[in-house]
C-alpha positions as CSV (number, residue, x, y, z in Angstrom):
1,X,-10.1,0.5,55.0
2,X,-8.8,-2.9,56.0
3,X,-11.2,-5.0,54.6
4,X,-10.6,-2.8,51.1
5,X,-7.0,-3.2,51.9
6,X,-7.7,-7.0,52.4
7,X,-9.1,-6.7,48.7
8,X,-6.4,-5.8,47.2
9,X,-4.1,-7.9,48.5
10,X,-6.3,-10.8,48.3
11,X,-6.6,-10.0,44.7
12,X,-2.7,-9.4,43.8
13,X,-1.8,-12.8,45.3
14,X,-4.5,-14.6,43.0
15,X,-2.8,-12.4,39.8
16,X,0.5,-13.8,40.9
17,X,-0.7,-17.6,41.2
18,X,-2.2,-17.2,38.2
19,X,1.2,-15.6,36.9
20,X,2.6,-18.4,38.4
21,X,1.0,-21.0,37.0
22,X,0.7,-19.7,33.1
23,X,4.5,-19.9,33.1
24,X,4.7,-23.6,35.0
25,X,2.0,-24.3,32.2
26,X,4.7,-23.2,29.5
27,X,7.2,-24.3,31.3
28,X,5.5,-27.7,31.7
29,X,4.6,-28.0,27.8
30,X,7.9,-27.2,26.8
31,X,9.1,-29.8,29.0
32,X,6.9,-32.4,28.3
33,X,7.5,-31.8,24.6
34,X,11.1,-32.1,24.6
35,X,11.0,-35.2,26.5
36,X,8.3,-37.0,24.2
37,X,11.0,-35.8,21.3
38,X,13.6,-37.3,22.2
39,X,11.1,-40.3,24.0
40,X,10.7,-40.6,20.2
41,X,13.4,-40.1,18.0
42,X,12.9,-36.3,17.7
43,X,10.1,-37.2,15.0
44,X,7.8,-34.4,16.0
45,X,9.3,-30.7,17.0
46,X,6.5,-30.7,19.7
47,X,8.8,-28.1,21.9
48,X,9.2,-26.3,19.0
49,X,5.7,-25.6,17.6
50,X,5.1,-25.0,21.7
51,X,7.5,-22.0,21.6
52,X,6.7,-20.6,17.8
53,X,3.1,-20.4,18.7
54,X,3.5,-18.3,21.7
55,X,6.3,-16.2,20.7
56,X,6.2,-16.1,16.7
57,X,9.1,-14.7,14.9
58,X,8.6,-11.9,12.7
59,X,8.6,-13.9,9.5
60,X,5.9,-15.9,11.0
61,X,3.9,-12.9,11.8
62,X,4.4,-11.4,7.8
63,X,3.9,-15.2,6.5
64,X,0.1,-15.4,8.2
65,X,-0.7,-11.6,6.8
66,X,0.3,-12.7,3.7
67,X,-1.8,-15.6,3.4
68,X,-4.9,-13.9,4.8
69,X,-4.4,-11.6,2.5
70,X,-4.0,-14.1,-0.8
71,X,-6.7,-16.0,0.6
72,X,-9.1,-13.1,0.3
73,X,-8.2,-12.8,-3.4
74,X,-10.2,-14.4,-6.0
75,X,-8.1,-16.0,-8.8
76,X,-8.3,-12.7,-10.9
77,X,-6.8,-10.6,-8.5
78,X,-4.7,-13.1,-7.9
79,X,-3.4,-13.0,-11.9
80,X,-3.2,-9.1,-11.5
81,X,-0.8,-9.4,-9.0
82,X,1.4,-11.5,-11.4
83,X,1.5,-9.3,-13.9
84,X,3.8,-5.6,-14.1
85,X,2.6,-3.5,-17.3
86,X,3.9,0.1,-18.0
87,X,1.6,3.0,-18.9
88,X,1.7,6.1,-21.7
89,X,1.5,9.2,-19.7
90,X,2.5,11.5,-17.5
91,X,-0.6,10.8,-15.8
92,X,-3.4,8.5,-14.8
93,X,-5.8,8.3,-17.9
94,X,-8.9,5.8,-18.1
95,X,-6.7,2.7,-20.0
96,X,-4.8,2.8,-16.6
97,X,-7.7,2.8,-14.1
98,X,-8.9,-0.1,-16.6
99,X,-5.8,-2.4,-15.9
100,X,-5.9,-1.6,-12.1
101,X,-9.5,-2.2,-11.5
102,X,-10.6,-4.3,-14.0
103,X,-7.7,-6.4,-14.6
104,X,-6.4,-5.8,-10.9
105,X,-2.9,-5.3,-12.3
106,X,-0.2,-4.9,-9.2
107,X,2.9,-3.6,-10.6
108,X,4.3,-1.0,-12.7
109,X,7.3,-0.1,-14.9
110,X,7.8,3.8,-15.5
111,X,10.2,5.0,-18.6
112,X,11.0,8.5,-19.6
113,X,7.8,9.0,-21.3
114,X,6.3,9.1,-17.7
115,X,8.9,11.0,-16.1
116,X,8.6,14.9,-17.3
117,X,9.5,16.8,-13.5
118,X,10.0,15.9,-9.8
119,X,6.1,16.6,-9.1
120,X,4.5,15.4,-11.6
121,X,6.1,12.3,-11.0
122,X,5.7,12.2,-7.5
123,X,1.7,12.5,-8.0
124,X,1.9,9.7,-11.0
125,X,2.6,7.5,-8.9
126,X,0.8,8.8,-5.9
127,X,-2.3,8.7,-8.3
128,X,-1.6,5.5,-9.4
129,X,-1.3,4.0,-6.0
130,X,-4.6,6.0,-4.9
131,X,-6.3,4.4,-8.1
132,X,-5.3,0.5,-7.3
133,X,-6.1,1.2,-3.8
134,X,-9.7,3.3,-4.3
135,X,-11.2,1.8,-7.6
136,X,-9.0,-2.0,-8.0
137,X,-9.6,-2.9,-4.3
138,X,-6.3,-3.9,-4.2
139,X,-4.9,-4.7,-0.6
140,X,-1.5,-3.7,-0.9
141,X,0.3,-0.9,-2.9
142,X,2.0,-1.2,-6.4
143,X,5.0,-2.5,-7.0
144,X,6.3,-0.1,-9.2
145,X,10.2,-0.4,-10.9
146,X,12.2,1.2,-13.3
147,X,15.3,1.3,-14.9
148,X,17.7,3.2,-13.4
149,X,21.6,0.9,-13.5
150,X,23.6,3.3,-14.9
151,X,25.2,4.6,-17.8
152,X,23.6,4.4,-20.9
153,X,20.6,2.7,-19.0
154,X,18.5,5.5,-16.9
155,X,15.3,6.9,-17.1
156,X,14.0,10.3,-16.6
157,X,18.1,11.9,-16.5
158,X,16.6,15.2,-16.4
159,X,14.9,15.0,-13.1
160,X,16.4,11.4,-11.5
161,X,20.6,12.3,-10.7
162,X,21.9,9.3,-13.1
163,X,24.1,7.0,-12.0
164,X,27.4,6.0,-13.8
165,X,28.2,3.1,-15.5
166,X,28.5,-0.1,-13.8
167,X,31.9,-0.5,-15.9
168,X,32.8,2.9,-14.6
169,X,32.1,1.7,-11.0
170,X,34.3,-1.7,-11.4
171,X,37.4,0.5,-12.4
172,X,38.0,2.5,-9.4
173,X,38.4,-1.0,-7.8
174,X,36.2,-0.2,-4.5
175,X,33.0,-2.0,-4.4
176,X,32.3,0.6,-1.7
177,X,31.6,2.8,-4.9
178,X,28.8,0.4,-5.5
179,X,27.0,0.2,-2.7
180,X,27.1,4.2,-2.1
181,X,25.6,4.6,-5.0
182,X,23.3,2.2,-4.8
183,X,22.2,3.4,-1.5
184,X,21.9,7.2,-2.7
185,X,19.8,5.9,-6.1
186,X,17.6,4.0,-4.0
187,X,16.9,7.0,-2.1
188,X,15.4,9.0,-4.6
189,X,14.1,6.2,-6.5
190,X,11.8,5.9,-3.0
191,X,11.6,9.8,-2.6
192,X,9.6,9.7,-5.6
193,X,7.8,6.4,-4.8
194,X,9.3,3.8,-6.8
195,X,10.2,1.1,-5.4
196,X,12.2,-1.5,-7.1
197,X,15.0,-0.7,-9.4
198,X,15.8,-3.2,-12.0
199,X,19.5,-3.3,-11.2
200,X,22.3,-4.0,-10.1
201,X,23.1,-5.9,-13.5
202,X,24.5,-9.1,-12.3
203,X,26.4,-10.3,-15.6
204,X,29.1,-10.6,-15.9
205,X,31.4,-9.7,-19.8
206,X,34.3,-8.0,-21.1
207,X,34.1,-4.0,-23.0
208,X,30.5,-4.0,-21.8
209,X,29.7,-0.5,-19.9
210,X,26.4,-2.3,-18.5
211,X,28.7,-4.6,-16.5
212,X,30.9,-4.5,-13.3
213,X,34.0,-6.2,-14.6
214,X,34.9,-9.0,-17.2
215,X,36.2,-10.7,-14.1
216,X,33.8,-13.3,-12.3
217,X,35.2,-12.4,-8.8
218,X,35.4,-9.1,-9.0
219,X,32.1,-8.7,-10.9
220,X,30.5,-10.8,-7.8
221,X,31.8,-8.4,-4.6
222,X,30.5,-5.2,-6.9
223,X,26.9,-6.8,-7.0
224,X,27.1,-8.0,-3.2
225,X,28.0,-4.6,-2.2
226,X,25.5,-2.9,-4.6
227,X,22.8,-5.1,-3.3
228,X,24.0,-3.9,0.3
229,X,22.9,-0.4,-1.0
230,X,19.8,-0.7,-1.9
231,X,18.8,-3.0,1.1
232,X,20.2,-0.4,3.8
233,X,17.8,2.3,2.4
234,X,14.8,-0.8,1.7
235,X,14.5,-0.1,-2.1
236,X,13.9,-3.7,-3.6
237,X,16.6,-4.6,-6.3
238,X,17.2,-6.8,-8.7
239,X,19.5,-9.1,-9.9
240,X,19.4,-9.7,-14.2
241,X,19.5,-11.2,-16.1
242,X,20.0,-14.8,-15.1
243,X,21.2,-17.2,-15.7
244,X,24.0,-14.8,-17.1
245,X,24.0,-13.2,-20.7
246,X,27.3,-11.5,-20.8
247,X,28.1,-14.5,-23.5
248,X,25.0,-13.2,-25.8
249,X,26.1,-12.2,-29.5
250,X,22.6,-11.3,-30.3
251,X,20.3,-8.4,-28.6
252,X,17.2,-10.0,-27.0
253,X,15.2,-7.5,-28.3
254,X,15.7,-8.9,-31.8
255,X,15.5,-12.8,-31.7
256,X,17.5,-15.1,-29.0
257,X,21.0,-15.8,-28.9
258,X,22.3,-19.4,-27.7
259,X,24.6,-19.7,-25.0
260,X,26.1,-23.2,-25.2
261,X,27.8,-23.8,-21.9
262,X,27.6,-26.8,-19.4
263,X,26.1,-26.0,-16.1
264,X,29.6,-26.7,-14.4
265,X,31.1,-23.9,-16.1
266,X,28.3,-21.8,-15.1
267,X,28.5,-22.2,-11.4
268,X,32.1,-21.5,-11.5
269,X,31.3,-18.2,-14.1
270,X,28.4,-16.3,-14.6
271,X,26.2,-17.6,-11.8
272,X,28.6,-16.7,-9.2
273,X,27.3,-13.3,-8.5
274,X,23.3,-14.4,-8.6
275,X,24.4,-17.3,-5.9
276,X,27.0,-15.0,-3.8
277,X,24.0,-12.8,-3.4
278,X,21.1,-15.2,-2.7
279,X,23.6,-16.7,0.0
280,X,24.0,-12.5,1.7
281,X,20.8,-12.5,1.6
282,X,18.4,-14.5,4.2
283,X,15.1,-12.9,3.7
284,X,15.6,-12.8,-0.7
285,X,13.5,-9.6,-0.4
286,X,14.7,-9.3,-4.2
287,X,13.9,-9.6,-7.9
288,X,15.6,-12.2,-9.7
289,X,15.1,-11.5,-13.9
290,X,15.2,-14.5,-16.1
291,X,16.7,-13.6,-19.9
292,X,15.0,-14.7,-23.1
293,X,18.5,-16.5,-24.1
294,X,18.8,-20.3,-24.5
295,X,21.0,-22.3,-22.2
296,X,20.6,-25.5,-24.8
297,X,22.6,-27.3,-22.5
298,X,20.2,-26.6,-19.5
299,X,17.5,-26.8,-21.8
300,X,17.4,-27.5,-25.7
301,X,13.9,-26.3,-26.3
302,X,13.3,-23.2,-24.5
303,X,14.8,-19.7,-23.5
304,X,15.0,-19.2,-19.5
305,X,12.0,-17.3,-19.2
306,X,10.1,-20.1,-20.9
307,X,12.5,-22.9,-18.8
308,X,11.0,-24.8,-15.7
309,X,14.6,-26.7,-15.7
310,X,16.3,-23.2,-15.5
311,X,13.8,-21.1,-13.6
312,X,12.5,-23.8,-11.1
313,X,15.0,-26.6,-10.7
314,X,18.3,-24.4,-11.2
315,X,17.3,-21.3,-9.6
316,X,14.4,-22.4,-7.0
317,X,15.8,-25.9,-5.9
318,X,19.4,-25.9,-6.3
319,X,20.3,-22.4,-5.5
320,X,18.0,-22.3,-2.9
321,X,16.3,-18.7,-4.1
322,X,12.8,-17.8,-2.4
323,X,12.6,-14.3,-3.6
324,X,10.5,-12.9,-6.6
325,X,11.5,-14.0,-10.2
326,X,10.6,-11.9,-13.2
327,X,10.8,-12.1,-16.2
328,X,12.5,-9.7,-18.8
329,X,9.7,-8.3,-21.2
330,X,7.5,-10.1,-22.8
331,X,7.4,-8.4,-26.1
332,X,11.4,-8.3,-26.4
333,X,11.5,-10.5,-30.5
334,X,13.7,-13.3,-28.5
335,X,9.9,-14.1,-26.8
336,X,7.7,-12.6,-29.4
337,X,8.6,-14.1,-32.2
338,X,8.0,-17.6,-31.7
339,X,4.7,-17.3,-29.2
340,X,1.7,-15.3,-29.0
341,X,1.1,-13.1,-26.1
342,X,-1.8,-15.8,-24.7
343,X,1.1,-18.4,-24.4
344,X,4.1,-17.1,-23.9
345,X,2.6,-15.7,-20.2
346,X,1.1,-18.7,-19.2
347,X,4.7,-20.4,-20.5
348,X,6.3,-18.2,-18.1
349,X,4.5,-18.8,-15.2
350,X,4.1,-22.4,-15.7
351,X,8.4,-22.7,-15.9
352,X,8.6,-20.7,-12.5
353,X,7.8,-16.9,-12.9
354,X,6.5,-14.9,-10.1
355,X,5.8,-11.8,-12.2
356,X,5.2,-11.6,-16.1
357,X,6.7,-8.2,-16.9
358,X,4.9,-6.4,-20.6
359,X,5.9,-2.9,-20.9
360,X,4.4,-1.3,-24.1
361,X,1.7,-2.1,-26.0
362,X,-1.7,-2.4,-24.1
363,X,-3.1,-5.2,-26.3
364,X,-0.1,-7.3,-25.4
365,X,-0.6,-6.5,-21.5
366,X,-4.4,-7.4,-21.9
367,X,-3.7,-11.0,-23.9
368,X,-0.6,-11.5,-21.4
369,X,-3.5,-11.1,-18.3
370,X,-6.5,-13.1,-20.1
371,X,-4.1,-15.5,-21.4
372,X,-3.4,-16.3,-17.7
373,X,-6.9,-15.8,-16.7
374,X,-7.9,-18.9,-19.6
375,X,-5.2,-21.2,-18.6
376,X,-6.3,-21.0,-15.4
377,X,-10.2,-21.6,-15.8
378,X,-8.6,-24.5,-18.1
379,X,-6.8,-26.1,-15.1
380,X,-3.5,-25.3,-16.8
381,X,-2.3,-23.3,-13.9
382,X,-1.4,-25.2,-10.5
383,X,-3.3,-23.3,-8.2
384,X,-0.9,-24.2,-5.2
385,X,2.2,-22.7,-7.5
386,X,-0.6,-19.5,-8.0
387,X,-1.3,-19.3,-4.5
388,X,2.6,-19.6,-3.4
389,X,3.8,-17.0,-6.0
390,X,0.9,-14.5,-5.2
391,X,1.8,-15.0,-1.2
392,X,5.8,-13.7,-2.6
393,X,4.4,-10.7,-4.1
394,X,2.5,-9.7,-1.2
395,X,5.4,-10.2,1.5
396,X,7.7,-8.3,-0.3
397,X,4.8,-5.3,-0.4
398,X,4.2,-5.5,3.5
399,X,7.9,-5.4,4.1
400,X,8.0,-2.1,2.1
401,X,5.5,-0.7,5.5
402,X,3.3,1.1,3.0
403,X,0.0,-1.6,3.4
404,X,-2.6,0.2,1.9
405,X,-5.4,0.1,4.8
């Protein structure tokens, strides 16, 4: 018994000098680091690369998932991830397994002509998940959005509990209106499996029930506490439609209307709730839509969703957003009319888009997805701005905790 007892303690002492030592190793590397950073002018963060290796944050962990994950993807799937299409029915037919398999689509808007009960939506989008998943391949769920500010904007009313107004909200003079009822919306929004709501609406204009407030500040702490709703309960928002169109005279979906404003007034009007917000926000685990107006002063030849100056150097570089842009849809006349459905996608994700969104007609969805797929055999498309929008996309699904395994 004491030579076995011997053992024992023989062998604890050699786990605690090796104990030992492993943390005067760390210990010893962080040390040594620091000192050869400041030795040098703090050139290289030695201590800190040290430290992040052995003890990565979070964000580190979900940044290297996502990049195995987009590196696994050939360039098609990569395109089908970039794209959000909505579907006829009130269930999966063979068009649909067609654009999740074949095209490798990976994101979905529902309207009322898919919403007809509680269950049958439930298994829509169950089955649609199950189809992406089963038959596409695909690696992480559907993003799948709707509708639902408020008002005269809501889908499915007769099974989803409609919101009010946004105008409605901004009179009782509480933003803590807004963010209630952002939180409960987002709750059965994700009790039925959808997952991003395309709202708050983040414009800001006078007699317009789709809006807050006429007033830029007051518009501004709605949103923020709106987008505080939906991110306590993890349904994915979004903010739209920027840069701002509560100065539009003409409906998008007819032709554009030109908003002829300097980007000085801008920051001090109708981008104030967009930046307020991006600023709340650390992670951006948000949508951003881009308008089909025209901004001539930001840009004389396109509409945002067509605009690298507004989409990438406005709302990327100088307001510092990292989160998922989309654009409004594709097929709205202000788009439509001046570009075929080949261009006008490949347009879009060459000015800054994350996600082309195409919500009716299924030729337009399939020339939207092999216009993408041309440009990019072409060399039209950067593949690094590809890779880096894709990587978005998937984050923002693994934060949702529903990886598809």
């Amino acid at each position: 018994m004491l030579y076995k007892g011997n053992i024992e303690l023989s062998t604890k002492k050699i786990s605690a000098i090796v104990s030992f030592l492993m943390l005067l190793s760390v210990a010893l590397g962080i040390f040594l680091g620091s000192w050869f950073v400041n030795a040098h002018n703090g050139s290289v963060a030695f201590a800190g690369v040290v430290f992040d290796t052995l003890y990565p944050s979070p964000e580190a962990i979900l940044n290297k998932k996502a990049t195995n994950i987009v590196n696994r993807m050939n360039y098609r799937e990569k395109l089908g991830q970039m794209v959000m299409i909505g579907v006829q029915g009130t269930e999966v037919n063979s068009v649909d397994e067609q654009m999740l398999s074949q095209y490798h689509i990976g994101n979905i808007i529902l309207f009322d002509r898919n919403i007809k009960s509680w269950e049958q939506t439930t298994k829509l989008v169950a089955d649609l998940q199950k189809v992406a998943r089963e038959k596409g391949g695909q690696p992480v769920p559907l993003l799948v959005a709707i509708d639902e500010e408020g008002g005269r904007v809501v889908r499915g009313k007769d099974v989803i509990e409609p919101p009010p107004a946004q105008k409605s909200i901004g009179e009782t003079n509480n933003p803590a209106n807004a963010e209630e009822l952002a939180r409960k919306t987002g709750k059965n929004l994700q009790a039925l499996g959808i997952n991003v709501n395309f709202a708050p609406v983040a414009d800001v204009a006078y007699n317009v029930s789709r809006d807050f407030s006429g007033d830029y500040d007051k518009a501004t702490s709605f949103v923020k506490a709106a987008a505080r709703g939906y991110s306590s309960v993890q349904e994915i928002f979004t903010l739209k439609h920027f840069p701002g169109i509560g100065r539009g005279t003409v409906d998008s979906h007819k032709d554009v209307s030109s908003i002829d404003v300097s980007l000085e007034e801008l920051r001090q009007t109708d981008l104030k709730p967009f930046q307020a917000v991006i600023d709340e926000n650390k992670n951006h685990n948000f949508f951003i839509m881009i308008s089909h107006l025209k901004y001539p002063q930001l840009d004389k030849d396109n509409t945002a969703s067509q605009s690298y100056n507004i989409m990438t150097n406005l709302l990327r570089h100088d307001m510092g957003f990292n989160g998922l842009v989309i654009t409004d849809d594709m097929a709205m006349g202000a788009v439509s009319k001046y570009g075929s459905f080949n261009h006008t996608g490949v347009n879009a994700v060459k000015a800054g888009a994350d996600i082309v969104l195409i919500c009716h007609e299924h030729s337009h969805q399939v020339e939207i997805y092999n216009g993408l797929v041309a440009a990019y055999e072409a060399g039209e498309l950067d593949k690094n701005k590809i890779d880096a929008s894709v990587r978005r996309i998937v984050k923002a699904k693994l934060r949702l905790n529903t990886l598809i395994q």
